[in-house]
MDAnalysis code that builds the backbone (N, CA, C; Angstrom):
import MDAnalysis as mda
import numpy as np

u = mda.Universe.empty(555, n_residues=185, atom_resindex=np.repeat(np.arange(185), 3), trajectory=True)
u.add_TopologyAttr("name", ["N", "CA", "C"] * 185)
u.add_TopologyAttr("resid", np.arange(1, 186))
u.add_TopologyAttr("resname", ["UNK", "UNK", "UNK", "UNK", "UNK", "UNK", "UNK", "UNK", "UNK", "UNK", "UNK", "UNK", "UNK", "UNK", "UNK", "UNK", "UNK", "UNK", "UNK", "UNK", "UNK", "UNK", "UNK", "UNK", "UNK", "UNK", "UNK", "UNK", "UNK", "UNK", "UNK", "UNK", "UNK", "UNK", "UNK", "UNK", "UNK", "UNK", "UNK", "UNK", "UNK", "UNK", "UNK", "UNK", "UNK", "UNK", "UNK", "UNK", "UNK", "UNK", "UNK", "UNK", "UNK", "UNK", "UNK", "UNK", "UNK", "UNK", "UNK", "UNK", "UNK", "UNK", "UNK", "UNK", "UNK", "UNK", "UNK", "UNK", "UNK", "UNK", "UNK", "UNK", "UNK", "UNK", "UNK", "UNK", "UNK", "UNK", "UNK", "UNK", "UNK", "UNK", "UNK", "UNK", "UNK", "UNK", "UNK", "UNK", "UNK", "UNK", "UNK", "UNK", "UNK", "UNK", "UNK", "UNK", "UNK", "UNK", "UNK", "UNK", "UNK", "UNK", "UNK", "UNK", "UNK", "UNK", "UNK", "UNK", "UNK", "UNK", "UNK", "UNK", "UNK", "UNK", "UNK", "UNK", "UNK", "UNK", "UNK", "UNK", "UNK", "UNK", "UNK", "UNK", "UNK", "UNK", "UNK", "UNK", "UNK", "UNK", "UNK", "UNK", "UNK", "UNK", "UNK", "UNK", "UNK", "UNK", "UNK", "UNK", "UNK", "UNK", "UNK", "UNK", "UNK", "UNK", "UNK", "UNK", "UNK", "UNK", "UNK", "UNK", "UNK", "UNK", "UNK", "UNK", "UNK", "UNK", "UNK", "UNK", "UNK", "UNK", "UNK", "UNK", "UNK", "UNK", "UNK", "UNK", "UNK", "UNK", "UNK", "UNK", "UNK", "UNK", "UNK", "UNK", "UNK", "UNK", "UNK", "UNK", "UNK", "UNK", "UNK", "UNK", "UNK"])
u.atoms.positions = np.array([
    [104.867, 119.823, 54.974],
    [103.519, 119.352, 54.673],
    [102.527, 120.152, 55.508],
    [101.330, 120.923, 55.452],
    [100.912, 121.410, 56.061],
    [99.287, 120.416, 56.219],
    [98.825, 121.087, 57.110],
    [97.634, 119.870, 57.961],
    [96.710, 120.188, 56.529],
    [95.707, 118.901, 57.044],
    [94.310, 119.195, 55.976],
    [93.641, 120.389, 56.611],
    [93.454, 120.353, 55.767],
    [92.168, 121.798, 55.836],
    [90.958, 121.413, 56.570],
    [90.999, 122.037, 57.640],
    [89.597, 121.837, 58.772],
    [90.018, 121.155, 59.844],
    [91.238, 120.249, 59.974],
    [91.594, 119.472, 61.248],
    [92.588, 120.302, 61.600],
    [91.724, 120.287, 63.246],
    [92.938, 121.585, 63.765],
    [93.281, 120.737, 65.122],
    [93.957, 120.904, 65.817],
    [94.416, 119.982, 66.911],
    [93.504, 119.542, 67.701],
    [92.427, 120.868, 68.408],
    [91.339, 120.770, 68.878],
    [90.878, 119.629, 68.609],
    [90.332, 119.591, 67.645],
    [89.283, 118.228, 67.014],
    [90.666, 116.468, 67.578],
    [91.502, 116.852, 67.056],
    [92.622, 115.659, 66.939],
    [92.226, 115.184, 68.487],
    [92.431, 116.627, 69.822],
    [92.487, 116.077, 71.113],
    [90.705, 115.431, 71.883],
    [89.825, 116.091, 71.522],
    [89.021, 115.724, 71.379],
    [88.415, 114.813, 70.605],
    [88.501, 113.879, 69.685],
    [88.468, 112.575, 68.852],
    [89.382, 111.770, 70.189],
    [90.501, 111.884, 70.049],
    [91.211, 110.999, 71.507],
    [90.597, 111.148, 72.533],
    [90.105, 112.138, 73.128],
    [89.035, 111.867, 74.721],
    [87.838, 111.116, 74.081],
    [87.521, 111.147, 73.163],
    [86.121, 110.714, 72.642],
    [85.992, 109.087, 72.742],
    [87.573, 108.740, 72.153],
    [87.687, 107.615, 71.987],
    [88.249, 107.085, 73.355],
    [88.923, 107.415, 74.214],
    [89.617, 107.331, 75.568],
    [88.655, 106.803, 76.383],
    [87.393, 107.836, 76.207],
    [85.957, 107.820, 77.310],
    [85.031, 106.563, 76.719],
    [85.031, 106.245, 75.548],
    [83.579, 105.554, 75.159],
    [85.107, 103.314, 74.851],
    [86.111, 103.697, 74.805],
    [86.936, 102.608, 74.663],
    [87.905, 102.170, 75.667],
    [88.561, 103.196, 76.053],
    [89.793, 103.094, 77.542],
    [90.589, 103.589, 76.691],
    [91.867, 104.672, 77.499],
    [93.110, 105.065, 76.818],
    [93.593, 104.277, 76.196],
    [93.893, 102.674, 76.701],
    [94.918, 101.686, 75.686],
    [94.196, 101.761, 74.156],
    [92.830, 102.414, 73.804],
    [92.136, 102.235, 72.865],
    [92.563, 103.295, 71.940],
    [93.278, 104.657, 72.228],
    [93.756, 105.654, 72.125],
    [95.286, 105.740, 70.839],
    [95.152, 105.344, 69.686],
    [95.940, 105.218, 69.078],
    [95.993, 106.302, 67.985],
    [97.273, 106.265, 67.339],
    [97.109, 107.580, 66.202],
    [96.404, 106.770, 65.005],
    [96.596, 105.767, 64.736],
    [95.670, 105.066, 64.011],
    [94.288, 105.271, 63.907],
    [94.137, 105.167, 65.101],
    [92.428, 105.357, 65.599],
    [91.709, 106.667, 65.242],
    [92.580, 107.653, 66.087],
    [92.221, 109.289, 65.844],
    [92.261, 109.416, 64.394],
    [93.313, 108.840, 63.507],
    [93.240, 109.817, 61.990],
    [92.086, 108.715, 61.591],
    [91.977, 107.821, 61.594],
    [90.466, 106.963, 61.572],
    [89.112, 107.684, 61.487],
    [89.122, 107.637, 62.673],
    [87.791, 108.633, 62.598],
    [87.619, 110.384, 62.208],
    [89.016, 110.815, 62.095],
    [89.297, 112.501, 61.945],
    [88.703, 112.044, 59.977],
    [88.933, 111.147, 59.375],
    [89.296, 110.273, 57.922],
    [90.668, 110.907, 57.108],
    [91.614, 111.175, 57.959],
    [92.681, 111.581, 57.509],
    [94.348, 110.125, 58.126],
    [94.928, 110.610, 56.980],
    [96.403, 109.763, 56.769],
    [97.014, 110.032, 58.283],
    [97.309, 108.609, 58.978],
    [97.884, 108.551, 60.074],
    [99.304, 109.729, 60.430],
    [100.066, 109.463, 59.295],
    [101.438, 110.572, 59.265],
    [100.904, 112.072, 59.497],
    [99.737, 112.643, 58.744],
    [99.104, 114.246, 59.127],
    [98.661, 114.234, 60.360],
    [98.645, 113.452, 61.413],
    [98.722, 113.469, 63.096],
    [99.823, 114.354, 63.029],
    [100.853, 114.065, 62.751],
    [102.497, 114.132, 62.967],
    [102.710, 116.031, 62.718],
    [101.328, 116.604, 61.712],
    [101.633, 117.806, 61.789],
    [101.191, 118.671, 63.008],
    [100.269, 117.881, 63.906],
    [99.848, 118.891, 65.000],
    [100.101, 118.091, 66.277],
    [100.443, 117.288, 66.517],
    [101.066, 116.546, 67.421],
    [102.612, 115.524, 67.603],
    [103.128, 115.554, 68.830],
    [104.314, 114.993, 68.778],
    [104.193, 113.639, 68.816],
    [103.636, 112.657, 68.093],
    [103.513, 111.108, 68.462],
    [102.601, 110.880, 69.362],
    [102.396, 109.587, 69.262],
    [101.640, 109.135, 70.769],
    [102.125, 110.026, 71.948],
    [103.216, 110.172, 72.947],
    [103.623, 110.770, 73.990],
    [102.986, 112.277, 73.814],
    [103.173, 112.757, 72.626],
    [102.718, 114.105, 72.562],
    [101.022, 114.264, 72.655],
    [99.927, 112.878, 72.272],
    [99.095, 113.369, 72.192],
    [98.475, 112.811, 74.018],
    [98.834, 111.903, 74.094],
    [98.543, 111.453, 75.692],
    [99.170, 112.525, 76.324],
    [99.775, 113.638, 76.394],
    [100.772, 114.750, 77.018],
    [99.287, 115.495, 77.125],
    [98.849, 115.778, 76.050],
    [97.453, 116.889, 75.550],
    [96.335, 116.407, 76.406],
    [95.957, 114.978, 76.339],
    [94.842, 114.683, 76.679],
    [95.028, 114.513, 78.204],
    [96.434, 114.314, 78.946],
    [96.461, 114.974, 80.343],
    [96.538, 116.160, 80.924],
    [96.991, 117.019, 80.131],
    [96.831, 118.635, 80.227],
    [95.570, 118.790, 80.115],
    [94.794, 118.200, 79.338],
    [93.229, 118.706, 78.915],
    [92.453, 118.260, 79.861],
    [92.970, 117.195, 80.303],
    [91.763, 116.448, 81.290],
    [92.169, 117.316, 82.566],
    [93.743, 117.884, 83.303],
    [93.878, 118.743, 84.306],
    [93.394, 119.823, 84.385],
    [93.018, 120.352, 83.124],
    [92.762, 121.841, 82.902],
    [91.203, 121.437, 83.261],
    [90.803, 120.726, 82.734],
    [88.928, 120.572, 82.532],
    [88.752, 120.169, 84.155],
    [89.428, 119.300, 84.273],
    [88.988, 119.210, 85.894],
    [89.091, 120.759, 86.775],
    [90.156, 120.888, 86.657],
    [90.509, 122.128, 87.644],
    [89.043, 123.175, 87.400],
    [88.571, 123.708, 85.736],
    [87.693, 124.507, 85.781],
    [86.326, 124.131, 86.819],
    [86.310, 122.829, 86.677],
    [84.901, 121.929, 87.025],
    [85.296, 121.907, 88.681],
    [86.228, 121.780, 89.193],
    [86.070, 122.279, 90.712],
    [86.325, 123.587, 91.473],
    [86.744, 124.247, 90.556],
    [86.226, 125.775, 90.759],
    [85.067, 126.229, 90.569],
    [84.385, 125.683, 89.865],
    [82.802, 126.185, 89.665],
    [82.125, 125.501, 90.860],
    [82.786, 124.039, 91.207],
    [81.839, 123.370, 92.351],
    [82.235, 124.415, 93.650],
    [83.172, 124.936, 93.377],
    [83.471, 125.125, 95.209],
    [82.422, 127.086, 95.144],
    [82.869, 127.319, 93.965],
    [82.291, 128.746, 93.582],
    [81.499, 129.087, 94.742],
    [81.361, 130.241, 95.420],
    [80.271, 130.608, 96.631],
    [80.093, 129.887, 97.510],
    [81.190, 128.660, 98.028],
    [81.125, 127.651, 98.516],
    [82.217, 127.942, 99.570],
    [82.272, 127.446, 101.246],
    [83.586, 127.862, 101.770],
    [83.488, 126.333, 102.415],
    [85.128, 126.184, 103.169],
    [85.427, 125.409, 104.694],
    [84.369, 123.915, 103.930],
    [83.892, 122.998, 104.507],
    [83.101, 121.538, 104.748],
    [82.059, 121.733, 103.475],
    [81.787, 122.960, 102.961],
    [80.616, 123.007, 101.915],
    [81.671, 123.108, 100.799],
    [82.389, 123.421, 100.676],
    [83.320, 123.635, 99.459],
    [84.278, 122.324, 99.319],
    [84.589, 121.821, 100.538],
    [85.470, 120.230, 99.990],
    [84.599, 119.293, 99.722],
    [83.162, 119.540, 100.196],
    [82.427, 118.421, 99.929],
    [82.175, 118.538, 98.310],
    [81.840, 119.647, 98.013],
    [81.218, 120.303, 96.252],
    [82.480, 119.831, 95.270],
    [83.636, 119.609, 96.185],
    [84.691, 119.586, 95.281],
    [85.307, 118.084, 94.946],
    [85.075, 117.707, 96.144],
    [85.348, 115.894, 96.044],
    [83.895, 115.163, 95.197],
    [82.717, 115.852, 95.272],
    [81.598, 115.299, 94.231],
    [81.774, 115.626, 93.191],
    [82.489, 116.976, 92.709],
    [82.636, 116.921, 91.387],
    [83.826, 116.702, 90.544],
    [84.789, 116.479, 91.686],
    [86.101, 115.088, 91.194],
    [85.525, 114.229, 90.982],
    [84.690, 113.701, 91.272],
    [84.132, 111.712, 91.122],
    [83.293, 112.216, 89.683],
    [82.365, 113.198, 90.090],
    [81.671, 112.815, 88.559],
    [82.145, 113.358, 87.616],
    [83.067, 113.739, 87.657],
    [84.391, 114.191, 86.663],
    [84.883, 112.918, 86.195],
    [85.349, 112.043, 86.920],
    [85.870, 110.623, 86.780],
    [84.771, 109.664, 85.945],
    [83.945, 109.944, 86.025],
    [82.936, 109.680, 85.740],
    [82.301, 109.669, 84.060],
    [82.184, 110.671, 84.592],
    [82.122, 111.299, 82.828],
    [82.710, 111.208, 81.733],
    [84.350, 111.090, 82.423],
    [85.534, 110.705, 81.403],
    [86.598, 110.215, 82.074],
    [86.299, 108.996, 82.057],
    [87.335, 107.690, 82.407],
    [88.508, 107.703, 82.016],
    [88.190, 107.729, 80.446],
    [89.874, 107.674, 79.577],
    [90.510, 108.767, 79.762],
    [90.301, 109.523, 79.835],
    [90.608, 110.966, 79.685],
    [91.537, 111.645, 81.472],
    [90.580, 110.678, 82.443],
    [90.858, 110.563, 83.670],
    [91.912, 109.952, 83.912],
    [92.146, 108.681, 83.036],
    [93.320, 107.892, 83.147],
    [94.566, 108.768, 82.818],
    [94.200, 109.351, 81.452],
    [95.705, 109.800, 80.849],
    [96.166, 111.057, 81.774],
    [95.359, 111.703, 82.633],
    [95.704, 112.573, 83.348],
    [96.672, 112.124, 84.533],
    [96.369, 111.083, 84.399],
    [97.406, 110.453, 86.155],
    [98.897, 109.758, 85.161],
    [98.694, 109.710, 84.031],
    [99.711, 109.307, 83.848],
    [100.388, 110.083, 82.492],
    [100.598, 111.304, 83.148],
    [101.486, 112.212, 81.917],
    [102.809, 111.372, 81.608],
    [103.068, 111.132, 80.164],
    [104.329, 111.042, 79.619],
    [105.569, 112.200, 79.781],
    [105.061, 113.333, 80.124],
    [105.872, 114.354, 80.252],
    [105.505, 115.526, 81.353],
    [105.340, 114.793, 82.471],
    [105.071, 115.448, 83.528],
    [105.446, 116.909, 84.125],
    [106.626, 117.156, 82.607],
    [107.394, 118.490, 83.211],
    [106.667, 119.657, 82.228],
    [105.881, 119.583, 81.633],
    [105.240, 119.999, 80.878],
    [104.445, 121.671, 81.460],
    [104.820, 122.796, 81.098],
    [104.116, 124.115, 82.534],
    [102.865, 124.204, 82.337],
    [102.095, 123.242, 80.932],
    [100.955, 123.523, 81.132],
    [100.193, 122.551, 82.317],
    [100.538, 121.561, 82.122],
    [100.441, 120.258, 83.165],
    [100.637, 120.637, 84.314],
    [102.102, 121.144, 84.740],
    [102.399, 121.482, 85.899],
    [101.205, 122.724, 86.706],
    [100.919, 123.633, 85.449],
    [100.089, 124.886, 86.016],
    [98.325, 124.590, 86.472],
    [98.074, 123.334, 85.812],
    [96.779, 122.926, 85.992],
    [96.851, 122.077, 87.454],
    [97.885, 121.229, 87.409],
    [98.259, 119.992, 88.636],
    [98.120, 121.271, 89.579],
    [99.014, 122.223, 89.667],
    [98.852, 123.164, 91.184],
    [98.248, 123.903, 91.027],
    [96.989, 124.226, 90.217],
    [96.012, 124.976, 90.480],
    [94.446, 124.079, 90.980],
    [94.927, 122.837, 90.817],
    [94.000, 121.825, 91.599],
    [94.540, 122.095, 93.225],
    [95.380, 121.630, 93.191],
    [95.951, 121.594, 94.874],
    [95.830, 123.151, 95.590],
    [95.928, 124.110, 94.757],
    [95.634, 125.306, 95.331],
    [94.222, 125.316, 95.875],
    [93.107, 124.927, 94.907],
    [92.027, 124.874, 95.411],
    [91.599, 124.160, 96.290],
    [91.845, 123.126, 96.593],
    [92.007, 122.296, 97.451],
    [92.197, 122.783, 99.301],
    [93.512, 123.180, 98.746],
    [94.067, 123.911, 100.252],
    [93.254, 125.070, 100.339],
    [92.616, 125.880, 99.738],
    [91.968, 127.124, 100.039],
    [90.971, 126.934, 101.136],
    [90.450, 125.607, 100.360],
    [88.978, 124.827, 101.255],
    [89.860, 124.614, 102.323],
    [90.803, 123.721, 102.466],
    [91.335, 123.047, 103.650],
    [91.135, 124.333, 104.830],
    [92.110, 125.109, 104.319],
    [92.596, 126.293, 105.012],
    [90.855, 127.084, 105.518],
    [90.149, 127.168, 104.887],
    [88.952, 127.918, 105.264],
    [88.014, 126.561, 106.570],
    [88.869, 125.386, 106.407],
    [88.095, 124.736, 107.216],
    [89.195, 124.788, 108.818],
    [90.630, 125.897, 108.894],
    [91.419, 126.224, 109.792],
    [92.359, 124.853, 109.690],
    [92.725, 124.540, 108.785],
    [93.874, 123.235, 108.224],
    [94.950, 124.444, 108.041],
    [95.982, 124.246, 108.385],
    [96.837, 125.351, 108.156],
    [98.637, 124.315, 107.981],
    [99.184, 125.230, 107.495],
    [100.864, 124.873, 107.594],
    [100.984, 123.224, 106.975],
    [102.461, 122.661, 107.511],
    [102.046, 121.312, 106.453],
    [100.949, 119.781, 106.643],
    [100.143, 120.203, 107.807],
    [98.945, 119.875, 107.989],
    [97.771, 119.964, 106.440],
    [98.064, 121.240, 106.263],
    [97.254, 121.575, 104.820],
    [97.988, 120.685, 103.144],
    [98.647, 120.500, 103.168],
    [99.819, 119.619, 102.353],
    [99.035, 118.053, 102.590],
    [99.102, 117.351, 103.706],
    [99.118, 116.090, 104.271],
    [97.612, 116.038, 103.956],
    [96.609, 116.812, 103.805],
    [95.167, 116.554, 104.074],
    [95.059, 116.617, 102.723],
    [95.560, 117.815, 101.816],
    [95.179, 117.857, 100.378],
    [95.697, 116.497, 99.674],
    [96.967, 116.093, 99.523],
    [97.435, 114.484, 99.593],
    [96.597, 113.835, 99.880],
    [96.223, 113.346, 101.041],
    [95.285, 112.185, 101.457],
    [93.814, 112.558, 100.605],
    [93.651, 113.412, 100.921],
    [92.075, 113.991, 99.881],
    [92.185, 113.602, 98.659],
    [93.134, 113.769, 98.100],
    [93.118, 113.102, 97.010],
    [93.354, 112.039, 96.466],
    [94.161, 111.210, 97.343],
    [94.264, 109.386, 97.410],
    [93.104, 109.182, 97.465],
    [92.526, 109.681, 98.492],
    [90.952, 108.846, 98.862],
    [90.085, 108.906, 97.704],
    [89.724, 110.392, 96.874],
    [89.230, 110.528, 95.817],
    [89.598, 109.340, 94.805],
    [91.077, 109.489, 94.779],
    [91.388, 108.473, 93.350],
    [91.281, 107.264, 93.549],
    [91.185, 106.375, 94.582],
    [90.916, 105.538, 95.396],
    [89.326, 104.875, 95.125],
    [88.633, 106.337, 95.249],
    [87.054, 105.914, 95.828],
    [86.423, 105.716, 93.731],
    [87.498, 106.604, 93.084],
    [87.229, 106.264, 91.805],
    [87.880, 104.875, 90.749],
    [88.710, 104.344, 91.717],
    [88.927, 103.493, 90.822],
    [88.121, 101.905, 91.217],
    [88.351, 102.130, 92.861],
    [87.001, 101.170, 93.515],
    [85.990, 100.906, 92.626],
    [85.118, 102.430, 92.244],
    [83.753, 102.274, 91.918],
    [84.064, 101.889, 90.112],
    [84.673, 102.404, 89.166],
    [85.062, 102.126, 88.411],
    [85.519, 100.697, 87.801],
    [85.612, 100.103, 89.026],
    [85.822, 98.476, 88.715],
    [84.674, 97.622, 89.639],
    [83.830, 98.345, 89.662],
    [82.507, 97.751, 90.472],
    [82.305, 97.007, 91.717],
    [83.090, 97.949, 92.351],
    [83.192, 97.106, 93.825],
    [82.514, 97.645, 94.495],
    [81.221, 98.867, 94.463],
    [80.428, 99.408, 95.241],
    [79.135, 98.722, 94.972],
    [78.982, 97.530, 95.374],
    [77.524, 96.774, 94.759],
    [76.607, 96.907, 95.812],
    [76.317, 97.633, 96.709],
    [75.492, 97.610, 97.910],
    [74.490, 98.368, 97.977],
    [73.353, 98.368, 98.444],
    [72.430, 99.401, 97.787],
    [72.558, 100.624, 98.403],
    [73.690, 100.762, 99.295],
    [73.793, 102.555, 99.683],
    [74.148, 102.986, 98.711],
    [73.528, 104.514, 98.204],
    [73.879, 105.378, 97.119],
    [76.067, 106.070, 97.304],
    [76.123, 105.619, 96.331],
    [77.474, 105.508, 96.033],
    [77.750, 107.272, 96.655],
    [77.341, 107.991, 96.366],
    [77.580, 109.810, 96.452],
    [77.252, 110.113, 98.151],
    [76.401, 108.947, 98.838],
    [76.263, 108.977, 100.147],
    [77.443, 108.886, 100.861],
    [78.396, 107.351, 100.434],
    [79.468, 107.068, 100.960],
    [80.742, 108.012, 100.705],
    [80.894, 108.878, 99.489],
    [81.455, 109.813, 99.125],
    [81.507, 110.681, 100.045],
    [80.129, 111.204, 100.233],
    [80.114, 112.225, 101.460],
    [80.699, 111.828, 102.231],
    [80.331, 110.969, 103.374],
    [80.608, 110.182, 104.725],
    [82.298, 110.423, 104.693],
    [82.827, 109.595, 103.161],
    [84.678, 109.687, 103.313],
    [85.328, 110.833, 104.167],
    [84.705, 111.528, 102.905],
    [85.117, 112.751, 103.226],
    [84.726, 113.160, 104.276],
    [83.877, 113.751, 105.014],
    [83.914, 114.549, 106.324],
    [84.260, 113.245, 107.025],
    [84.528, 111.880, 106.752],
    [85.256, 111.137, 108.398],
    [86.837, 111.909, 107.905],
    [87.099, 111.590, 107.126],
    [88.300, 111.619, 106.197],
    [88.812, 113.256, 107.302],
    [88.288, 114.018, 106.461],
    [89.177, 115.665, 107.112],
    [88.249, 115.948, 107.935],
    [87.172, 115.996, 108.659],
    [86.910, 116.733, 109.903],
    [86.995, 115.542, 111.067],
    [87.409, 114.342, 111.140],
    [88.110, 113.499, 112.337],
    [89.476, 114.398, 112.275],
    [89.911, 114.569, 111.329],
    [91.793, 114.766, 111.360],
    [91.908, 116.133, 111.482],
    [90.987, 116.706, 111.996],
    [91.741, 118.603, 112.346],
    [90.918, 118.531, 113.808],
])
C-alpha cells in the first residue's frame, strides 16, 4: 500500500508534537494524528512503526530540537555565561513543548543511534561549558548529571505550578544554577 499523496512522515511527526504540546503525550494517539492528517488510521502504519515507533520519533525530534536550541544558546558563549544560556534555554524549551518534552524522557526504544546521537550531543555540550568553567575528569560527569536533574526538576516543579511567588521564575533559574555548579567546583 503506498502512503497518500502529500503525507510524508514529517507532517505525521509534527501533527503528534502539535497535538503532544497543545493536549499532553497521553493525548498522542494514531487515531488522533490520522484525524487531523484526514487520513485512515492503518496509512500511519506506512510511515511509522505503531505507537512505539511514533513516540520513538517524537523523542528523537524533541532531542535533536533541543540539542540545536542549546547550541545556539551557548554559541559565542563560554565557562558561567554559556551554562547559564544553556539551562535558560532548556526551560524555555520545556516550555514551549511540554508534550514533546515528555516523550523525550521517555523513549520506547532508547537504543535507537539517532536518540542515542542527540542524548550525547546534549551532554557533550554541557561538559564543554562545565570544562571551560575548569570542571574536569569525573567531576565533569557528576555536575553535567546533577545539571540536569535540577533542570528537569525545576521543569516539572514549574509545570505543575508550584512556583506561585512573585519572584520571576528565570530569576530563581539563574540563582540554581550558579548556587548549583559554582558552590561545587
Amino acid at each position: 500500500m503506498t502512503p497518500k499523496r502529500g503525507v510524508t512522515l514529517q507532517q505525521i511527526v509534527q501533527t503528534a508534537i502539535e497535538i503532544a504540546d497543545r493536549q499532553g503525550l497521553p493525548s498522542v494517539t494514531l487515531s488522533a494524528v490520522a484525524e487531523r492528517l484526514e487520513i485512515r488510521t492503518p496509512s500511519l502504519y506506512n510511515h511509522v512503526n505503531g505507537m512505539e515507533g511514533l513516540i520513538n520519533l517524537l523523542a528523537v525530534t524533541g532531542l535533536s530540537t533541543l540539542l540545536q536550541s542549546i547550541r545556539r544558546a551557548k554559541d559565542g558563549k563560554v565557562g558561567q555565561e554559556a551554562l547559564l544560556a544553556i539551562a535558560e534555554e532548556y526551560v524555555a524549551f520545556a516550555r514551549k513543548h511540554p508534550g514533546l518534552y515528555n516523550a523525550m524522557l521517555h523513549p520506547l526504544r532508547s537504543d535507537d543511534p539517532d536518540y542515542l546521537q542527540a542524548s550525547r550531543g546534549i551532554s557533550e555540550v554541557l561538559v564543554e561549558a562545565a570544562r571551560e568553567c575548569g570542571i574536569a575528569g569525573n567531576e565533569e560527569i557528576h555536575i553535567v548529571r546533577g545539571l540536569r536533574s535540577l533542570l528537569h526538576g525545576f521543569v516539572a516543579l514549574e509545570s505543575g505550578g508550584a512556583f506561585g511567588t512573585e519572584i520571576r521564575v528565570n530569576d530563581s533559574l539563574q540563582y540554581s544554577v550558579k548556587r548549583y555548579i559554582f558552590q561545587q567546583t
